[in-house]
C-alpha positions as CSV (number, residue, x, y, z in Angstrom):
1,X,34.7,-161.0,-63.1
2,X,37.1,-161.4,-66.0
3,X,35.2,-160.0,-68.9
4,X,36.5,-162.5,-71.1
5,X,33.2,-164.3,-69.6
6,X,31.2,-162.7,-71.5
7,X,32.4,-163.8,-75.1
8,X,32.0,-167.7,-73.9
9,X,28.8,-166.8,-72.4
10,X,27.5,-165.7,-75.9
11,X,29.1,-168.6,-77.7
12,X,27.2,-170.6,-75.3
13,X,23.7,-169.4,-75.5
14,X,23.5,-167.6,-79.2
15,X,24.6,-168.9,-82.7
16,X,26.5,-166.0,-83.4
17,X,30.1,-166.0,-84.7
18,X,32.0,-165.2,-82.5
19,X,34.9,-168.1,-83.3
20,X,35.2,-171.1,-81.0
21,X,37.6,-169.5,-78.4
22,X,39.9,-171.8,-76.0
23,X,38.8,-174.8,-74.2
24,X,37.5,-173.9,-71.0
25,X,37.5,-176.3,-67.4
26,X,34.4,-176.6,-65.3
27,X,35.3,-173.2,-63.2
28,X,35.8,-171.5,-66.6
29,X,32.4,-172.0,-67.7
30,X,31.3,-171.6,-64.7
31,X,32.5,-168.1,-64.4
32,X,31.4,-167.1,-67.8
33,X,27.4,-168.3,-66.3
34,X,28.1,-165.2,-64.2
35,X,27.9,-163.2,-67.5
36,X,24.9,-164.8,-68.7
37,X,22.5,-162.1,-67.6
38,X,24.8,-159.4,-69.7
39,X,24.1,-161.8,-72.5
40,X,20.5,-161.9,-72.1
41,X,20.5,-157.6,-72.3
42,X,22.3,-157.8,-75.3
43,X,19.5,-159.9,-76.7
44,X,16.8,-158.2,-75.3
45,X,18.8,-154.6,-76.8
46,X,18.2,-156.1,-79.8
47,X,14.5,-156.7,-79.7
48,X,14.1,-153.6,-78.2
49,X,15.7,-151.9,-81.5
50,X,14.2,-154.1,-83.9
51,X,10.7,-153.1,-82.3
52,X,11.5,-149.2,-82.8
53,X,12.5,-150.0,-86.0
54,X,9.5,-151.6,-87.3
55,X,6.5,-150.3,-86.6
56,X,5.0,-148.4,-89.0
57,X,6.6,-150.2,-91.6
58,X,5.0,-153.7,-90.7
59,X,1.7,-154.4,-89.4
60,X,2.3,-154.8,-85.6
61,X,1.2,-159.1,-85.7
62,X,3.6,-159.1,-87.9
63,X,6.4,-157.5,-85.4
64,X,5.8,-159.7,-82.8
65,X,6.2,-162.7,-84.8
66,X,9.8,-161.3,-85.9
67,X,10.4,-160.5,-82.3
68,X,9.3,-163.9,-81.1
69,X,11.2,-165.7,-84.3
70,X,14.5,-163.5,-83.3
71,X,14.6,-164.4,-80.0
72,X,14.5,-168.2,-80.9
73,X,16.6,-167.6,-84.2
74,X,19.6,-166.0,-82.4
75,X,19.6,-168.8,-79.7
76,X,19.5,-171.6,-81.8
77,X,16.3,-172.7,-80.4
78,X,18.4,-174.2,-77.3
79,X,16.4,-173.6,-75.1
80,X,12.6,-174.7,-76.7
81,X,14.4,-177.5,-77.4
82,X,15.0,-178.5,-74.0
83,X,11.6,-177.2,-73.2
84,X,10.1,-179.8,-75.8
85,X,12.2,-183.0,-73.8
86,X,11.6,-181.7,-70.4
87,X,7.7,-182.1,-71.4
88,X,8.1,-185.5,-73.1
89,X,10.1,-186.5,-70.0
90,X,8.2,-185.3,-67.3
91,X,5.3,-186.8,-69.0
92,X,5.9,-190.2,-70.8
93,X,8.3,-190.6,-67.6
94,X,5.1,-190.8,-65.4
95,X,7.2,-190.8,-62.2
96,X,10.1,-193.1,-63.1
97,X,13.5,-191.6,-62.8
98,X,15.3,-193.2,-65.3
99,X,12.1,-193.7,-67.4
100,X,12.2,-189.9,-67.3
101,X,16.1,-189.4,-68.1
102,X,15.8,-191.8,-71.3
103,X,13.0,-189.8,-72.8
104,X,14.4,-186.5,-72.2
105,X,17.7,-187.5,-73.3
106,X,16.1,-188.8,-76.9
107,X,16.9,-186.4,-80.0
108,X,13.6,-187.4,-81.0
109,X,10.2,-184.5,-79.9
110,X,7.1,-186.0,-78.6
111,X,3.3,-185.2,-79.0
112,X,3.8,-183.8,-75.2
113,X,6.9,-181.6,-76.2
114,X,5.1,-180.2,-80.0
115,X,2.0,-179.5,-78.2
116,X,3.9,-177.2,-75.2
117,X,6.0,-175.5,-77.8
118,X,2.9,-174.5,-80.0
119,X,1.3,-173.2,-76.6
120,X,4.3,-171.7,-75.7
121,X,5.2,-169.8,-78.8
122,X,1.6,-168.5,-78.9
123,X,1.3,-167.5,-75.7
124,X,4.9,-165.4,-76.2
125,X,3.7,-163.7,-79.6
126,X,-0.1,-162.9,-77.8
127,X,1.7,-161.3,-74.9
128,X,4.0,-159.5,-77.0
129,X,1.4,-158.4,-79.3
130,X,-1.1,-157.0,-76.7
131,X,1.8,-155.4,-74.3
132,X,1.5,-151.8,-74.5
133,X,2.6,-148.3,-72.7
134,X,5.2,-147.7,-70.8
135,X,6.2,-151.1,-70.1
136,X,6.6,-152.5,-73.4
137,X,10.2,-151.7,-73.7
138,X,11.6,-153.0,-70.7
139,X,9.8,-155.8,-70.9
140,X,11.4,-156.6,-74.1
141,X,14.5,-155.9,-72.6
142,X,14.2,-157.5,-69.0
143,X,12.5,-160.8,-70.6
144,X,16.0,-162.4,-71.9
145,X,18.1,-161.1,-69.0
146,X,15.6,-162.6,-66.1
147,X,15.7,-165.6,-68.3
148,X,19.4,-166.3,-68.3
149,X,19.5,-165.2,-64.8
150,X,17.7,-168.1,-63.8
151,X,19.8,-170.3,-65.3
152,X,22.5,-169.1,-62.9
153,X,20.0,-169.6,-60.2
154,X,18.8,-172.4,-60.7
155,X,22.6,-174.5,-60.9
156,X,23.4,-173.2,-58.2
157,X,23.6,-175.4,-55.7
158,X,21.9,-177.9,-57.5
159,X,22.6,-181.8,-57.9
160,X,23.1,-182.9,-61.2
161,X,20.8,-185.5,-62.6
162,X,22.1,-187.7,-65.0
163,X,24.9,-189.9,-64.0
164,X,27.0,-189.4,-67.4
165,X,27.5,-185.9,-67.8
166,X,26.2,-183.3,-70.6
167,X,27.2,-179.6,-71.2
168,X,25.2,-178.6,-68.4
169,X,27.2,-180.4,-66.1
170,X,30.2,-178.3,-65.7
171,X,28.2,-175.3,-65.3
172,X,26.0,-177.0,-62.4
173,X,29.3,-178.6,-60.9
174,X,31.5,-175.6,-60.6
175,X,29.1,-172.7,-60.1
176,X,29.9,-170.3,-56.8
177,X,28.2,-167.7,-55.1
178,X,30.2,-165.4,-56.3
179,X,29.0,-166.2,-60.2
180,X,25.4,-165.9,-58.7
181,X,25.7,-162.5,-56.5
182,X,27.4,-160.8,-60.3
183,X,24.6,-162.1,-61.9
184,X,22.2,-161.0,-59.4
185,X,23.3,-157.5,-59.1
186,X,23.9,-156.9,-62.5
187,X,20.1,-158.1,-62.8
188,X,18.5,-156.4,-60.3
189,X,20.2,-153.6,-61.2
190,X,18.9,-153.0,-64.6
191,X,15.5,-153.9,-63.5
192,X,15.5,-151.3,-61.2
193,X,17.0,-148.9,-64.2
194,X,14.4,-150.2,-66.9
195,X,11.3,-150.4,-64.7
196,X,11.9,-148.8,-61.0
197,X,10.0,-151.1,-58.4
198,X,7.8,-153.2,-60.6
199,X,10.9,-154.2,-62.4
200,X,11.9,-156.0,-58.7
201,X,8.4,-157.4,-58.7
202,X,9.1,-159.2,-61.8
203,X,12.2,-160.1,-60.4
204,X,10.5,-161.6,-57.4
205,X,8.5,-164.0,-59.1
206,X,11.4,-165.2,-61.5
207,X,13.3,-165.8,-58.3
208,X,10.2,-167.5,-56.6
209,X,9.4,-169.9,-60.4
210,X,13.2,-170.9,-60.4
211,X,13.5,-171.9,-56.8
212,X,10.2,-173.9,-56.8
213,X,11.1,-175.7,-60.0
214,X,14.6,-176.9,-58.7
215,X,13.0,-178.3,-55.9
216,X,10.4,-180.2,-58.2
217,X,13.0,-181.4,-60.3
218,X,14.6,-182.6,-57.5
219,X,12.1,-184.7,-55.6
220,X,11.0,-185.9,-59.4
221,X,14.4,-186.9,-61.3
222,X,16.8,-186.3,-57.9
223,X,18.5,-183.1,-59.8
224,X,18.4,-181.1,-63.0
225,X,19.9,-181.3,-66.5
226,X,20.7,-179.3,-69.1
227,X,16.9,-179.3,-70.2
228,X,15.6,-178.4,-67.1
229,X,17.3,-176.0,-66.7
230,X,16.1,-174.9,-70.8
231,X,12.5,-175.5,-69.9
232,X,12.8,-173.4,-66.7
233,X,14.3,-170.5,-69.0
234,X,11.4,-171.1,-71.5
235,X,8.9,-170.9,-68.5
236,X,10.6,-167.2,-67.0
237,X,10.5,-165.2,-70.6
238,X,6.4,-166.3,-70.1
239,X,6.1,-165.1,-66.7
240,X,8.3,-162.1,-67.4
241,X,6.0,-161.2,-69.8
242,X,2.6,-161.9,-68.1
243,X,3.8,-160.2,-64.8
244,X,4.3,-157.2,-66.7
245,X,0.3,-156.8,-67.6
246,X,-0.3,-157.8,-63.9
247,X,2.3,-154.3,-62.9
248,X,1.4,-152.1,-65.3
């Protein structure tokens, strides 16, 4: 994989900047998707050293807000965002397709997508807060990387919803099994290397979450989008998390 991947991968999914690089075809983003994991250690590296930098200093609610507030800051909030319309959508679309599409497609945040985000963002900072021992660290550092993993997982081989396309669409449309096996390995691989067998545990249910929400999105909207694939993201950093108390 040309390592030139990885610098579009991070334009992509943080706000950091790192210049606006050359325009890229389908198989060109798709290619950098493979990288996407890499992306999500160097995000979880950084919470990792923020955490070992802070305590002591800070009270320790107060460093799992920061950790929580980093995580969103440096992505932009992309992903909650998508989180927020695939709630509104899934919701106000109450089993209409296109119904669904519209809503999720709107700038504007519904009761629905406020209301999950509050939840969500709670139930990140609690876990944070109360993880402890051994398995603190790499679950800082695994949550990100299982995150964007799932992303790759879940485009690939997945029909695209909308009939217009997004920026997802290019990513879904062009996405190989190559892209997936890179991101797969270089996934399981640190897993292994941050937390030995329960790290492949986590692993497992990511895997298992990603696969069972394509196939909902499927049989609800015939296909994913860009927000689905967010929300799915969202939904992984969560389990990541609450599979870790579950191992340790």
């Amino acid at each position: 994989m040309n390592p030139g991947g990885l610098m579009t991968a991070l334009r992509f999914l943080t706000i950091l900047p790192l210049g606006r690089g050359g325009e890229l075809d389908g198989k060109g983003m798709a290619r950098a998707m493979a990288w996407f994991p890499v992306a999500g250690a160097l995000m979880g590296g950084a919470l990792v050293g923020l955490d070992g930098l802070l305590p002591g200093r800070l009270p320790g609610p107060v460093v799992s807000v920061l950790l929580v507030a980093l995580l969103a800051l440096v992505t932009g909030g992309l992903h909650l965002d998508g989180f927020a319309d695939t709630l509104d959508g899934m919701y106000g679309g109450r089993g209409d397709r296109e119904r669904t599409l519209a809503i999720m497609k709107d700038s504007r945040t519904g009761a629905m997508g406020v209301i999950g985000l509050v939840l969500l963002l709670l139930l990140k900072y609690e876990s944070v807060e109360n993880l402890r021992g051994t398995l603190r660290v790499p679950a800082l550092l695994l949550m990100p990387v299982m995150a964007r993993f799932s992303q790759v997982l879940m485009s690939y081989r997945a029909e695209y919803a909308r009939r217009v396309g997004s920026l997802a669409q290019p990513f879904v449309e062009h996405i190989g099994a190559g892209h997936v096996a890179f991101a797969a390995t270089f996934t399981a691989g640190l897993s292994f290397w941050a937390a030995g067998v329960k790290g492949f545990v986590v692993l497992c249910a990511v895997v298992v979450l990603t696969y069972l929400a394509r196939e909902y999105f499927h049989a609800r909207i015939g296909g994913i989008t860009g927000d689905t694939i967010g929300a799915v993201s969202e939904f992984n950093e969560v389990l990541v998390l609450l599979v870790m108390f579950l191992v340790e």
